[in-house]
C-alpha positions as CSV (number, residue, x, y, z in Angstrom):
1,X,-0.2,48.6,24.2
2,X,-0.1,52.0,25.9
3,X,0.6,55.7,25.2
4,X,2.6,57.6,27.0
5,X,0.3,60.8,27.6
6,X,0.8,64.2,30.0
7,X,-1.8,66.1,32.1
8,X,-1.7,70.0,31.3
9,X,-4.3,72.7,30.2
10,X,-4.8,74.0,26.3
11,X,-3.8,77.1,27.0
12,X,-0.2,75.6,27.5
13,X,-0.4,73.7,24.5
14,X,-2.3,75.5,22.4
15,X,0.6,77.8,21.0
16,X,2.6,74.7,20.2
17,X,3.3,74.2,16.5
18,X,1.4,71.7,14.6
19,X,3.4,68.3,13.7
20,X,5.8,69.3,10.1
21,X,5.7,66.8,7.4
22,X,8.9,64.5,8.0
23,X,10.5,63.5,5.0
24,X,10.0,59.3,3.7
25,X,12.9,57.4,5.2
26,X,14.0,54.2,4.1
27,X,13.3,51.4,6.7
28,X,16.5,50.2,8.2
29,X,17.4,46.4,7.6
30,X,18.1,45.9,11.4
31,X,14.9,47.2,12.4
32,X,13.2,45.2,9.5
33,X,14.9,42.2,10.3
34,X,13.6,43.1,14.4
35,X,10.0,43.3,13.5
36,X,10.4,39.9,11.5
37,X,11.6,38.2,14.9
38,X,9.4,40.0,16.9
39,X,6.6,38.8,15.1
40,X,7.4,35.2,14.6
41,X,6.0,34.4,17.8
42,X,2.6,35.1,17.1
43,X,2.9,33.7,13.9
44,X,3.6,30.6,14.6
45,X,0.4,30.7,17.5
46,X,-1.8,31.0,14.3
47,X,-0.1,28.7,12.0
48,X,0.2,31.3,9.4
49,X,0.1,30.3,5.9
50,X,0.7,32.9,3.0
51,X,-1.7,31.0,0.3
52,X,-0.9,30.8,-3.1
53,X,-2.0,34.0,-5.1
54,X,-4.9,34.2,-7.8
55,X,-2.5,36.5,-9.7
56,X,1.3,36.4,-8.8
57,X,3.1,39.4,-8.5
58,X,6.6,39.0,-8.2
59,X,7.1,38.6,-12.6
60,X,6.2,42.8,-12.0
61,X,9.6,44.9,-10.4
62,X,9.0,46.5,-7.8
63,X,8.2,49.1,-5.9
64,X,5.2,48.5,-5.2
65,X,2.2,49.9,-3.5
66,X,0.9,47.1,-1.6
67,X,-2.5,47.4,-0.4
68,X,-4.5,44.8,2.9
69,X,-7.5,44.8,4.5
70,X,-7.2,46.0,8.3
71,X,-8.6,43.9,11.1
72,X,-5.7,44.2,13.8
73,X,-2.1,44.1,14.8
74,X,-1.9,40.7,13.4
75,X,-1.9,42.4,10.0
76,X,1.6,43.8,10.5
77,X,2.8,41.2,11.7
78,X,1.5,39.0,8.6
79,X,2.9,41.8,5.9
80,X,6.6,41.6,8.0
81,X,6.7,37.7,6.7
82,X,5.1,38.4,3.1
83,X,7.4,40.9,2.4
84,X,10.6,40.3,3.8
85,X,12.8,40.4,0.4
86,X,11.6,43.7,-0.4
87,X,12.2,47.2,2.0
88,X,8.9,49.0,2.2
89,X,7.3,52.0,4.4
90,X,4.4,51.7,5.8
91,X,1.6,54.4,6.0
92,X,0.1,54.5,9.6
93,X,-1.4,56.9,11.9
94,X,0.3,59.9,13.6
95,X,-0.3,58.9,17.0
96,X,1.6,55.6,16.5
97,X,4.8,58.0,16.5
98,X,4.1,59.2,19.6
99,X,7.1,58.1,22.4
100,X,8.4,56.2,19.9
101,X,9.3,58.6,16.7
102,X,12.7,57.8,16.1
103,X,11.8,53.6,16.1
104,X,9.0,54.2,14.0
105,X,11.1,56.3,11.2
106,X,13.7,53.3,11.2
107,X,10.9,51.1,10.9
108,X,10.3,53.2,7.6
109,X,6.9,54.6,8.5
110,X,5.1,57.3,7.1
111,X,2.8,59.4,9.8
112,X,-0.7,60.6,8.8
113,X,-3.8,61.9,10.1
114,X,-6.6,59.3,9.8
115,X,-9.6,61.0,7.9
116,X,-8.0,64.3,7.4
117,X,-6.9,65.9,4.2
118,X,-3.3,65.5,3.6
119,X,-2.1,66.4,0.5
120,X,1.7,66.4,1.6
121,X,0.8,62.4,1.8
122,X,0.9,61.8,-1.7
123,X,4.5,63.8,-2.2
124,X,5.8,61.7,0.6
125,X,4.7,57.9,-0.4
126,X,5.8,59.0,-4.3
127,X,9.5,60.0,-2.6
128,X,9.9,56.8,-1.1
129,X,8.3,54.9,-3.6
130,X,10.6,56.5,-6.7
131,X,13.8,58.1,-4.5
132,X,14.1,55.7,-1.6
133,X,13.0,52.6,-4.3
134,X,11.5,51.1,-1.5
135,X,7.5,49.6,-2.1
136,X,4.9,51.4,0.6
137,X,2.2,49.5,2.3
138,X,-1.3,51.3,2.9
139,X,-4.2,50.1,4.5
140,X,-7.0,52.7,2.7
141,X,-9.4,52.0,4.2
142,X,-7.8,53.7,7.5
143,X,-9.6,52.2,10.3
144,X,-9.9,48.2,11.6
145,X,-12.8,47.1,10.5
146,X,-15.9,47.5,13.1
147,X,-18.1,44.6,12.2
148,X,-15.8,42.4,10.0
149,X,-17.0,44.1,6.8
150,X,-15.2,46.7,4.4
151,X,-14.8,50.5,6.3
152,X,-15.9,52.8,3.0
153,X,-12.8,53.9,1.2
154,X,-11.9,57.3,-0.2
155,X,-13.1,58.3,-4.1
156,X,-10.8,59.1,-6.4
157,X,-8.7,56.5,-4.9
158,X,-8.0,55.6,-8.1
159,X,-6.5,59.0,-9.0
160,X,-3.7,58.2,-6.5
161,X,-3.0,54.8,-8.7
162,X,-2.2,56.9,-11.6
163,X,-0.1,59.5,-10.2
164,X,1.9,57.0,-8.3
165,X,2.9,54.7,-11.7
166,X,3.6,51.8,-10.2
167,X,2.5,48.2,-9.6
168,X,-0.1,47.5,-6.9
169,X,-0.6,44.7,-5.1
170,X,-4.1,43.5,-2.4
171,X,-3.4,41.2,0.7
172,X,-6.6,40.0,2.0
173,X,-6.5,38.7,5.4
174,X,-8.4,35.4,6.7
175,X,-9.0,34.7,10.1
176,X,-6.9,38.0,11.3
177,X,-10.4,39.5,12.4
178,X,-11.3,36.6,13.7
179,X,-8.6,36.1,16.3
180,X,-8.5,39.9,17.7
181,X,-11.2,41.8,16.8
182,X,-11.9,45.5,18.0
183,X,-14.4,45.1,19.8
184,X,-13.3,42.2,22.4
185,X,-11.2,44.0,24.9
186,X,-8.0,42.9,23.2
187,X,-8.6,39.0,23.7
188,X,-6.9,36.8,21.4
189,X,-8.6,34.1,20.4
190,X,-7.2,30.5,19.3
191,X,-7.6,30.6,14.9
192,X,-5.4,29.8,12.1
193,X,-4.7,33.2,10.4
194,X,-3.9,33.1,6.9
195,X,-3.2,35.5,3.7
196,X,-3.2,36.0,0.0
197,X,-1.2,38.2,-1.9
198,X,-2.5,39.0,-5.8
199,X,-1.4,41.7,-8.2
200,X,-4.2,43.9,-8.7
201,X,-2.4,46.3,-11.2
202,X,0.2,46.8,-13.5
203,X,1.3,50.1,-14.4
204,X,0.1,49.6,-18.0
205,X,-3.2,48.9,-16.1
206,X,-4.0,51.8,-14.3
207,X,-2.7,53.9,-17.3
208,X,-5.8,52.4,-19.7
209,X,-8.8,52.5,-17.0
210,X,-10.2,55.8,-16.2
211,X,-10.6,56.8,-12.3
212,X,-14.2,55.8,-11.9
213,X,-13.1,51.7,-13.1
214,X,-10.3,51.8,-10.8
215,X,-12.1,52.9,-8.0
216,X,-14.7,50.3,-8.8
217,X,-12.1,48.0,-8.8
218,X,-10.5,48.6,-5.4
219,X,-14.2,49.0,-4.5
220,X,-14.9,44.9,-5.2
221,X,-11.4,44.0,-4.0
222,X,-12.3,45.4,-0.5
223,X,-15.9,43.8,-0.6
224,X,-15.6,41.2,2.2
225,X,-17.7,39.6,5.3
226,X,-15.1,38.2,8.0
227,X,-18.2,36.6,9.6
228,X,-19.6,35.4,6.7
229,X,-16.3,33.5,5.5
230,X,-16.5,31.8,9.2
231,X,-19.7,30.2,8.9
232,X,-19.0,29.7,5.4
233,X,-15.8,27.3,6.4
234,X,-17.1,26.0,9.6
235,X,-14.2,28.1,12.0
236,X,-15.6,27.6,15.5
237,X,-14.2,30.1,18.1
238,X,-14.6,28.4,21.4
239,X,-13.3,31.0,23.7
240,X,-16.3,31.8,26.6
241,X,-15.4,35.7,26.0
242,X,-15.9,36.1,22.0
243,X,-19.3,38.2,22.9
244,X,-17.4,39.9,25.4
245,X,-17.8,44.0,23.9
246,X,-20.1,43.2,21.3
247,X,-21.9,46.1,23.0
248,X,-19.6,48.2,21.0
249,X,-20.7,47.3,17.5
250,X,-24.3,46.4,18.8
251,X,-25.7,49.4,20.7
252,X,-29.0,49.4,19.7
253,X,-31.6,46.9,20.6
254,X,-33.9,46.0,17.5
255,X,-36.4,44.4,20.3
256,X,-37.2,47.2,22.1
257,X,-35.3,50.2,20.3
258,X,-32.8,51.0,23.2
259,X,-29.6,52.6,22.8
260,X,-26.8,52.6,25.1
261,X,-28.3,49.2,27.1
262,X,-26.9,46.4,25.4
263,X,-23.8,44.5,27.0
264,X,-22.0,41.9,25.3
265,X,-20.5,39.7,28.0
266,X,-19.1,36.1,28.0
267,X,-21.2,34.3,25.0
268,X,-24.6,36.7,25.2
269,X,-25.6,39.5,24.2
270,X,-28.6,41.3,26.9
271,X,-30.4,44.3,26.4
272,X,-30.7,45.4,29.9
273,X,-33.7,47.9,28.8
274,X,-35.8,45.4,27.8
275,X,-34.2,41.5,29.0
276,X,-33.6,40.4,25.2
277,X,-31.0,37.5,25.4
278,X,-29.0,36.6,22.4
279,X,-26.2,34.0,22.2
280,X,-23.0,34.0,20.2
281,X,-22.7,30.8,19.2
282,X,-19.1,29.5,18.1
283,X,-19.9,30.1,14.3
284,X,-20.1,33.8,15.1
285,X,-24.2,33.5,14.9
286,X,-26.6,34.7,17.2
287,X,-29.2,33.0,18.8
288,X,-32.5,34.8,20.4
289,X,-33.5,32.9,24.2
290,X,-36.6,34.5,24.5
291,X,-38.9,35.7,21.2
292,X,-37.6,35.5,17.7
293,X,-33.8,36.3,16.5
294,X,-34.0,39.4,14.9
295,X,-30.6,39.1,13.5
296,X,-28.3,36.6,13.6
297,X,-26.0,37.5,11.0
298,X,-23.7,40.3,13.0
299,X,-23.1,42.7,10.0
300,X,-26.7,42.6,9.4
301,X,-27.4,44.3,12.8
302,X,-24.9,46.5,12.0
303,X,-26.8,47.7,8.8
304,X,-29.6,47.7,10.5
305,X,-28.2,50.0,12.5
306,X,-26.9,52.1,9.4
307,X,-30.2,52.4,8.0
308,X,-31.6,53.6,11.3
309,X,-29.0,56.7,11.5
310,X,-29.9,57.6,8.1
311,X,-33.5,57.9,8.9
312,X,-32.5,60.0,12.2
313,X,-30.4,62.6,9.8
314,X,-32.9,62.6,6.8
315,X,-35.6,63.1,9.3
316,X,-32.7,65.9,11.5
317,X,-33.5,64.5,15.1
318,X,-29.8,63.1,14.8
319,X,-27.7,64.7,18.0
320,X,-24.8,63.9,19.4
321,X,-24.4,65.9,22.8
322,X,-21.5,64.1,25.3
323,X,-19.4,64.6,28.4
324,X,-15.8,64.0,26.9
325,X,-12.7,64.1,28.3
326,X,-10.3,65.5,25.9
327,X,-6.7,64.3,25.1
328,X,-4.7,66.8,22.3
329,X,-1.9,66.0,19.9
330,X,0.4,68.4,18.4
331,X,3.8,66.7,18.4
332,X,5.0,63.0,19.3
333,X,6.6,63.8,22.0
334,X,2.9,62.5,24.2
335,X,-1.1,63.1,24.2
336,X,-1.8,65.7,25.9
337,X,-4.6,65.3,28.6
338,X,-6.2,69.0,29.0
339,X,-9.2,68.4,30.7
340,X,-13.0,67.9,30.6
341,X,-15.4,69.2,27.7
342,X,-18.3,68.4,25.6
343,X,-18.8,67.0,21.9
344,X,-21.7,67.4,19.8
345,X,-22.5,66.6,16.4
346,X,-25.2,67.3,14.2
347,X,-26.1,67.8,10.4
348,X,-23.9,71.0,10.7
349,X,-20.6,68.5,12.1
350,X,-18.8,68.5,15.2
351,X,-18.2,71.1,17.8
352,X,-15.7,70.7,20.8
353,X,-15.4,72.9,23.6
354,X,-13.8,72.7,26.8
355,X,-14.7,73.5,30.5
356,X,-12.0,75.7,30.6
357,X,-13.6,77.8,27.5
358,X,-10.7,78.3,26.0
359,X,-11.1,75.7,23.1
360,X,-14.1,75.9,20.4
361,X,-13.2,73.2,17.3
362,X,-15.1,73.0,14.2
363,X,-15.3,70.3,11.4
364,X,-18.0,70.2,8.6
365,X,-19.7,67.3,7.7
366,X,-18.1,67.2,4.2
367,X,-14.6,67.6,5.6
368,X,-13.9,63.7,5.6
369,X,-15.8,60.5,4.2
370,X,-15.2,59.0,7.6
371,X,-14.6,59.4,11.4
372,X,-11.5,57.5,13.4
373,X,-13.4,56.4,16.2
374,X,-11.9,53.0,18.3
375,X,-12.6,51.0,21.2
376,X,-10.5,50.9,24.2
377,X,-7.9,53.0,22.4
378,X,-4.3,52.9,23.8
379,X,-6.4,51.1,26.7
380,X,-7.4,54.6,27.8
381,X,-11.1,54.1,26.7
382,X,-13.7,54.2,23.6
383,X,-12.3,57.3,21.5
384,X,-13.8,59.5,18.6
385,X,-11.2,62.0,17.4
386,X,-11.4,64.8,15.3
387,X,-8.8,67.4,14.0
388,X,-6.7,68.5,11.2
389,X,-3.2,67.9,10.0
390,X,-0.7,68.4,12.5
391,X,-3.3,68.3,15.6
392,X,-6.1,65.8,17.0
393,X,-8.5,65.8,19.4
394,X,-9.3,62.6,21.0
395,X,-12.3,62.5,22.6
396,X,-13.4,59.9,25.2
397,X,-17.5,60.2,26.3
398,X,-17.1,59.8,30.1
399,X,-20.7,57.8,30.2
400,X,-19.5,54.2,29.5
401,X,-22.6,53.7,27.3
402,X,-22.1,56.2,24.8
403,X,-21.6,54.2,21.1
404,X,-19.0,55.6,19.5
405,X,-19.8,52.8,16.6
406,X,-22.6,55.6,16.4
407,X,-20.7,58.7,16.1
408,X,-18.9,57.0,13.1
409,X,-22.0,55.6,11.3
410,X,-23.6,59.1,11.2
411,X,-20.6,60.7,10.1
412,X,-20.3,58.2,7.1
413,X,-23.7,58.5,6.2
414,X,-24.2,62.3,7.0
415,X,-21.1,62.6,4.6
416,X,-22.8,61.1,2.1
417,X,-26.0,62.9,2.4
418,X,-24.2,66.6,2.1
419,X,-22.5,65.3,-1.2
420,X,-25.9,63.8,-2.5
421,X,-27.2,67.1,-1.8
422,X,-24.9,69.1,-3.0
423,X,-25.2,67.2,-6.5
């Protein structure tokens, strides 16, 4: 999938005003009935089953705030079939509108920044929710998944439960990572994707539990290990490109300490810094070919990882200092290509400037739990974007071996340093 984007400089766009709230509207049954058949097709590939729920919710009226696990377009696709007797909206990102606003609205979609404050948000999904009577799907924790693990979700998610009043319901995906995730150059692979749907909450529910239960509870709902479950039930991916990417999750070699040198390509893994060779076997394992395996569960890595940011911030020789070039959005009408600049980021945040010197952009540490950083986004290239409601900055390193899995792990965890601090 592309985006339809437009060469210019800043200064032209600069002045242009930021994207106005659009009011909730009620998907049209057309368009709804459109994404169904559109979707069939790669249903049917995956021999989709909807499994039968722990809790059933369809006793409880709706609307309903329905709440899945993201791992990729397949997720859409799945909630089209699992709800196709009810109308419902679906929160998803801004730049999803772009070149397409008007299908989008009649699709029922509700546009948001990803990992910016949005309190117009929360007015919006209660009007379609309790004037439109139509149920809203969210995925909160905002991002696919990286690693096939939970992406941290907002606190106080809870809150939002009890000002919205109404049932909630969890999908959680199986085998939907599995078949297309990020970080494999958008190659589908051949798996059986399934789904559960469960009531989480009743209304009644969320009125009796304070905040800090409910929070705990979405918390253990969205505790999951994609690679873990595929071990765990013997799923063999077979294709001779699933290491293909894994670069982008594994940047940093635990052999020799390397960042930036790994490649993932075909079924190994090579640190070209050192010569380490691991291989992906078709359990979604790795497998050392020269000294031991360090890691061989994928998600451990990526902890590792984790814990090795941490101790760059704690210790502040953290720094983030890139060649970027920079695409800007301020309305849906394209991205905005302006030009070369640089991005750093520190313990202080990020700063973006351009060659031009025309743009300086600011955001603090504390300003969001998380980062919306992607791989091969809108096949344009590896992205981290920052911004504010209304305008974004996507930024794409122009040194191929930059890890933006990087730029998102220190955010997370330099988030949760300044909040630790601050008491």
């Amino acid at each position: 999938m592309k985006i339809k984007t437009k060469t210019t400089e800043y200064s032209k766009v600069a002045s242009f005003p930021p994207i106005p709230s659009l009011e909730p509207k009620k998907p049209n049954a057309f368009f709804r009935a459109l994404m169904r058949i559109a979707s069939a097709g790669d249903l049917k590939k995956v021999n989709f089953r909807l499994l039968p729920p722990e809790r059933p919710y369809k006793d409880v009226k709706p609307p309903y705030l329905i709440l899945m696990n993201h791992s990729s377009f397949t997720d859409l696709e799945m909630a089209s079939h699992i709800f196709k007797d009810i109308p419902y909206g679906i929160v998803c990102t801004s730049d999803g509108f772009v070149g397409k606003k008007q299908l989008m609205r009649n699709l029922g979609c509700i546009p948001t920044e990803k990992f910016c404050s949005d309190p117009s948000l929360i007015v919006t999904i209660k009007n379609m929710l309790w004037k439109n009577r139509c149920s809203v799907l969210m995925y909160p924790e905002a991002s696919y998944s990286f690693d096939g693990t939970a992406t941290p979700l907002p606190r106080y998610t809870g809150a939002l439960l009890k000002r919205l009043k109404v049932p909630v319901i969890m999908v959680r995906t199986f085998g939907a990572f599995q078949r297309d995730p990020l970080y494999n150059c958008l190659q589908k692979r051949k798996i059986d994707v399934s789904a559960r749907a469960d009531l989480l909450f009743t209304p009644e529910e969320i009125s009796e539990r304070p905040v800090r239960e409910l929070d705990e509870a979405l918390d253990a709902a969205f505790t999951y290990d994609h690679f873990a479950w595929q071990k765990e039930n013997g799923i063999k991916i077979t294709e001779p490109f699933r290491a293909d990417g894994l670069h982008r999750i594994l940047y940093k070699c635990p052999h020799c300490g390397a960042e930036g040198e790994t490649e993932g390509k075909g079924v190994s893994l090579i640190c070209r810094a050192c010569g380490k060779e691991w291989r992906m076997d078709e359990f979604g394992e790795l497998h050392a070919q020269n000294g031991e395996t360090e890691f061989a569960h994928i998600p451990s890595w990526y902890a590792w990882e984790r814990s090795e940011v941490k101790k760059e911030l704690e210790s502040g020789t953290y720094s983030l200092d890139v060649a970027v070039n920079i695409g800007y959005m301020t309305d849906y009408k394209a991205i905005y290509m302006i030009g070369g600049g640089r991005l750093r980021h520190g313990a202080d945040g990020f700063l973006l400037t351009n060659d031009a010197g025309d743009l300086e952009y600011r955001r603090s540490p504390t300003e969001s739990h998380g980062l919306y950083a992607d791989y091969y986004w809108y096949e344009l290239g590896d992205m981290i974007c920052i911004g504010e409601k209304g305008r974004q900055f996507y930024c794409f390193p122009t040194d191929g071996r930059v890890p933006v899995a990087k730029a998102r792990l220190a955010a997370e965890e330099l988030y949760k340093l300044k909040k630790s601090a601050r008491g």
